[in-house]
C-alpha positions in Angstrom: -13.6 7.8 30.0 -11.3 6.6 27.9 -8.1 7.5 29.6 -5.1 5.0 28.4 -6.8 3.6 25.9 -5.0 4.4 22.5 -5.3 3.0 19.9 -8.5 1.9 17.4 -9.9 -1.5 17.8 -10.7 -2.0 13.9 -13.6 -3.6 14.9 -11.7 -7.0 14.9 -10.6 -9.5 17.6 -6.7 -8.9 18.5 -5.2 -11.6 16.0 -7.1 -10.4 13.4 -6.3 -6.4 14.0 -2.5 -7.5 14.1 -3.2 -9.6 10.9 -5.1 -6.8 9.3 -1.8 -4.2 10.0 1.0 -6.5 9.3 -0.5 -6.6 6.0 -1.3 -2.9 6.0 2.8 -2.3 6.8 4.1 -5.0 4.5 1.7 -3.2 1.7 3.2 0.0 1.7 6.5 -1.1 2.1 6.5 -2.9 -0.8 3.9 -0.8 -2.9 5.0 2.5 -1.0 1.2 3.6 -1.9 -1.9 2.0 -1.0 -5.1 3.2 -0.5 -7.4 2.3 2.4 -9.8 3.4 5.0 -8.8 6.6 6.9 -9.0 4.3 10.3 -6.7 1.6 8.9 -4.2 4.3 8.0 -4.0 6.4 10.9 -3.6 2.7 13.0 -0.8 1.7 10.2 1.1 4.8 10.1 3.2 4.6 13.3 3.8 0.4 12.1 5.8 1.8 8.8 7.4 4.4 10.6 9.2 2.2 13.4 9.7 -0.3 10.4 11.7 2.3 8.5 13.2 3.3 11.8 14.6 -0.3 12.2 15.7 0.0 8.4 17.9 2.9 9.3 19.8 0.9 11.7 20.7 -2.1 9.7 21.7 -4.3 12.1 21.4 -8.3 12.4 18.4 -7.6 15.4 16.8 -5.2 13.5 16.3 -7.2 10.5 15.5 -10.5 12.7 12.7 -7.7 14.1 11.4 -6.6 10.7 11.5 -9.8 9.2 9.6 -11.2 12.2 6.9 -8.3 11.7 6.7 -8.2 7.5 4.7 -10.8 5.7 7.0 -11.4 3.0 10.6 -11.6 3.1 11.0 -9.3 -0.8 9.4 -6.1 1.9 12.3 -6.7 4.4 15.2 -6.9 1.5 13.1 -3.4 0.3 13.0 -2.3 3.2 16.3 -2.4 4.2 17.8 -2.1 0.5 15.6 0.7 -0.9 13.8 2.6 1.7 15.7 2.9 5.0 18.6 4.6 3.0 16.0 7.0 1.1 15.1 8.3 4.6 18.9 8.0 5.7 19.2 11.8 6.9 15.9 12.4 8.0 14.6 12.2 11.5 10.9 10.9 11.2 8.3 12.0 9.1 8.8 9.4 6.6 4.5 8.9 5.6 1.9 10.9 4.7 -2.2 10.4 4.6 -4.4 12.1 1.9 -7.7 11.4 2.3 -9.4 10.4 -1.4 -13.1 10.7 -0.5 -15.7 7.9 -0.2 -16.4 4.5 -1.1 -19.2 3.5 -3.1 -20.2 0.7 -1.6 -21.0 1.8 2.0 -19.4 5.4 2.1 -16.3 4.5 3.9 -14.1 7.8 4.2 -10.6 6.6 2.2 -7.3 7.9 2.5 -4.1 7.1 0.5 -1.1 6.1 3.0 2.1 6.8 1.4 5.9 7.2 2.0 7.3 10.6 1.1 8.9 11.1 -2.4 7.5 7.8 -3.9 6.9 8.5 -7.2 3.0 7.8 -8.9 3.6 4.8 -11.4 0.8 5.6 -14.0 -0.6 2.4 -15.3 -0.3 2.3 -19.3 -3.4 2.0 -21.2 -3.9 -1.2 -23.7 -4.3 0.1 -27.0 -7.0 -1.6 -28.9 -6.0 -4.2 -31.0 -6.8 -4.7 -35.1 -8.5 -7.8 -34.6 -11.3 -6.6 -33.8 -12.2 -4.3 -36.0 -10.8 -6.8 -39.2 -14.1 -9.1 -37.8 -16.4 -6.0 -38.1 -15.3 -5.6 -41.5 -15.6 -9.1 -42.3 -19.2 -9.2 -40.7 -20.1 -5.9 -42.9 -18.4 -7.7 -46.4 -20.7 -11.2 -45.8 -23.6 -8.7 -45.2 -23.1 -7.2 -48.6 -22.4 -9.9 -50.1 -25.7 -12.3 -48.9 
């Protein structure tokens, strides 16, 4: 029976499951998307949302908690700065889970953790530079001419 026992183990010892989701948390605070394991997410979901709860309250404590809890000290001035006042009026709620299929490598079911209204920054593509295509047309003029 599993009575009290909440919670996923991660299949890690204790210092490295609280490693694993204080690096989760600080993730999508300061990427407010990441994509992961559906596991991982569900275990790192109620993190981000007491994190944000503590942003709301903006208090010296609070951000002594936070900071004690996020890896990096740019996700607590996000978190406090950008984040907690996004979620200002609302009373919980503030992530959602989509689950984005399998992993190639061993089949792992993923899922993309993400705060609500975050915006999808779409990552410009690198347009192919002329320099490559002057050496073809070098190549092609020495062919000729030999």
């Amino acid at each position: 029976m599993r009575h009290r026992n909440y919670g996923s183990k991660l299949g890690r010892q204790p210092a490295h499951r609280r490693a694993t989701l204080r690096n989760l948390v600080t993730n999508v605070i300061e990427k407010e998307r990441i994509t992961t394991t559906v596991t991982r997410a569900k275990a790192a979901k109620p993190l981000v949302e007491n994190m944000i709860t503590l942003g709301k309250r903006d208090t010296l404590q609070s951000r002594r908690q936070a900071a004690s809890y996020l890896m990096t000290p740019g996700a607590t001035k996000k978190l406090f700065a950008d984040i907690a006042p996004r979620f200002s009026d609302r009373a919980g709620g503030y992530t959602r889970i989509i689950r984005a299929g399998f992993r190639i490598g061993d089949g792992a079911q993923l899922a993309i953790l993400e705060l609500l209204g975050s915006k999808l920054k779409k990552k410009e593509k690198k347009e192919k530079s002329a320099a490559p295509e002057a050496a073809e047309e070098e190549k092609k003029e020495e062919k000729a001419g030999a």
